[in-house]
C-alpha positions as CSV (number, residue, x, y, z in Angstrom):
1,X,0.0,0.0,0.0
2,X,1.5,3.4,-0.8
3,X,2.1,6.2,1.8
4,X,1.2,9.5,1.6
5,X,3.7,12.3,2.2
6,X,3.1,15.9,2.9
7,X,5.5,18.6,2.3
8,X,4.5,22.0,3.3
9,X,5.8,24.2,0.8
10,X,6.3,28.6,0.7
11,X,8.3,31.2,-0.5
12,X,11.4,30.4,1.6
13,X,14.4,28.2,0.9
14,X,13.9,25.9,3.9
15,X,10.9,24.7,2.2
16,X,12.9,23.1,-0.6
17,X,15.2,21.1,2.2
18,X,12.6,18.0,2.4
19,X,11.8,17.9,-1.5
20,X,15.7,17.8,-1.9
21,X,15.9,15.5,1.0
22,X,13.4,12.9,-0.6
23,X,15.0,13.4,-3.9
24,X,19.0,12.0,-2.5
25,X,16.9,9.1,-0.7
26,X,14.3,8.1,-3.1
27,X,16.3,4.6,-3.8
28,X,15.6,3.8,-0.2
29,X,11.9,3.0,-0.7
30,X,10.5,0.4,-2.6
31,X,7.8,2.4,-3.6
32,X,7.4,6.3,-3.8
33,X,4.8,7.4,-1.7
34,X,2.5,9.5,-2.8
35,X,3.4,13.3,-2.3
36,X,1.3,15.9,-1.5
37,X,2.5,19.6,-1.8
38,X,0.5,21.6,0.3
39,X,1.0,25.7,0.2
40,X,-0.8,27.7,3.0
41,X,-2.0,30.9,2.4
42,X,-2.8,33.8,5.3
43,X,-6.1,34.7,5.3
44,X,-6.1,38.8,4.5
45,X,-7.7,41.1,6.8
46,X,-11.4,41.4,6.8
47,X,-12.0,45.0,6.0
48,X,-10.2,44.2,3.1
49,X,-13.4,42.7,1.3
50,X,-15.4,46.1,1.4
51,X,-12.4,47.2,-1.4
52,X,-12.0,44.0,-3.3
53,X,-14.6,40.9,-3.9
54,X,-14.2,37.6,-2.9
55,X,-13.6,36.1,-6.0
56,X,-10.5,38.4,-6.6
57,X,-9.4,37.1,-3.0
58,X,-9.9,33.8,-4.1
59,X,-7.5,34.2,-7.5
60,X,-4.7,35.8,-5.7
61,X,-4.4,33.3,-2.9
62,X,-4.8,30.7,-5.5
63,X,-2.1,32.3,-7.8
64,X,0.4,33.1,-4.9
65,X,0.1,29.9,-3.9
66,X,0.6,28.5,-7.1
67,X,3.7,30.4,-7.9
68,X,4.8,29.6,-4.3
69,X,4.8,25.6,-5.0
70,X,5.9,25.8,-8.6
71,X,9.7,25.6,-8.3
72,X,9.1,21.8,-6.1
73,X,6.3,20.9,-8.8
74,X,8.7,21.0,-11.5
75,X,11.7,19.7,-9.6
76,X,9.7,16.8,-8.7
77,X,8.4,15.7,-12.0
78,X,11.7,16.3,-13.4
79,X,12.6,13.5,-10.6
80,X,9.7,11.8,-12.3
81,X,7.1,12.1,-9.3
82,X,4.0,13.7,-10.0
83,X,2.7,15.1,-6.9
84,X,-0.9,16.4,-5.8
85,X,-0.8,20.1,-5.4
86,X,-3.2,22.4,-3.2
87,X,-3.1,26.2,-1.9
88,X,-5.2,26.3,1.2
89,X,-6.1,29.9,3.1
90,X,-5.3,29.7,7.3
91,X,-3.3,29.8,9.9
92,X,-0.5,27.6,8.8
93,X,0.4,25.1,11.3
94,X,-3.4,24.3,12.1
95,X,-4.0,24.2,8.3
96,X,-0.7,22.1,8.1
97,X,-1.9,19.7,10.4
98,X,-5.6,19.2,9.9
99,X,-4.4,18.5,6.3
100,X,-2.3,15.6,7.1
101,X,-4.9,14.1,9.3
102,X,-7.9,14.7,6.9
103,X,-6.0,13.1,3.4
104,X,-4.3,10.1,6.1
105,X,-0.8,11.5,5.4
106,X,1.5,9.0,7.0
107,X,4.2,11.4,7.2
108,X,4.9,15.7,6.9
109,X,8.2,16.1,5.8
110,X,8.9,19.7,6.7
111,X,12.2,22.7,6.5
112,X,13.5,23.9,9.5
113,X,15.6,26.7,9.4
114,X,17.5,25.1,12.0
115,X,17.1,27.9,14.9
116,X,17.2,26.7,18.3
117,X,16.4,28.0,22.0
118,X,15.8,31.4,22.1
119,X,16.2,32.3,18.2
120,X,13.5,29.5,17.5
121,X,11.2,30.7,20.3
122,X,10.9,34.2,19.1
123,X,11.0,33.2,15.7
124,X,8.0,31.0,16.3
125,X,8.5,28.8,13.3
126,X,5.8,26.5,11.4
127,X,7.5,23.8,12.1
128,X,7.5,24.1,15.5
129,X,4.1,24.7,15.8
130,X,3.2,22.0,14.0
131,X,4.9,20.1,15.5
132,X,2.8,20.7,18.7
133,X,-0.3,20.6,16.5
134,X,-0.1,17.5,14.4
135,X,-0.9,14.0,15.4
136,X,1.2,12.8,12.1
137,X,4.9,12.1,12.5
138,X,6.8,14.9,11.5
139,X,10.4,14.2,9.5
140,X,12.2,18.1,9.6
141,X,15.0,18.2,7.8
142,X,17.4,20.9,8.4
């Protein structure tokens, strides 16, 4: 039976660590799981829909999402993986996490920037809150 993988993807370099990460280790599975690429967009304020309509919300979160998970689309099915692709608008490590349990991801596979102790505590990173959040096994890969 094939696993499903999530990979949490945005505009940042750490994002790419765990697509490069499953890239150099792919020979250790028998089977590729199944990858989702998931791209978490911030909701904008509210008073921000008495200037623009929901619909033209809808297209940029769906477009800066898009762009955002382009570059480990392509270097993915370069690798010959096709992964499932979604842009989602929330708070990112509860959206994170409540996707992996809804779609039965076996796995998150997510990029740390590799602060720790103070640094990581007032930088408040994703992962770490997901981390706390998700009842998924997290791989982060510095």
């Amino acid at each position: 039976m094939t696993q499903t993988w999530l990979i949490p993807i945005d505009e940042s370099e750490t994002a790419m660590k765990p697509v490069e990460w499953l890239l150099a280790n792919r020979a250790f599975w028998r089977e590729m799981p199944q990858i989702h690429l998931l791209n978490v967009q911030v909701s904008l304020p509210r008073d921000i829909g008495r200037f623009i309509n929901a619909e033209t919300i809808r297209e940029f979160h769906n477009d800066t999402g898009t762009t955002e998970l382009q570059a480990a689309t392509e270097k993915l099915i370069a690798a010959g993986i096709t992964p499932k692709t979604h842009v989602l608008v929330g708070e990112p490590a509860a959206t994170i996490a409540k996707f992996a349990d809804e779609n039965h991801c076996a796995q998150i596979l997510i990029g740390s920037r590799g602060h720790s102790g103070i640094a990581g505590t007032l930088l408040g990173s994703v992962a770490s809150r997901v981390v706390n959040l998700s009842t998924v096994p997290l791989l982060i890969v510095r």
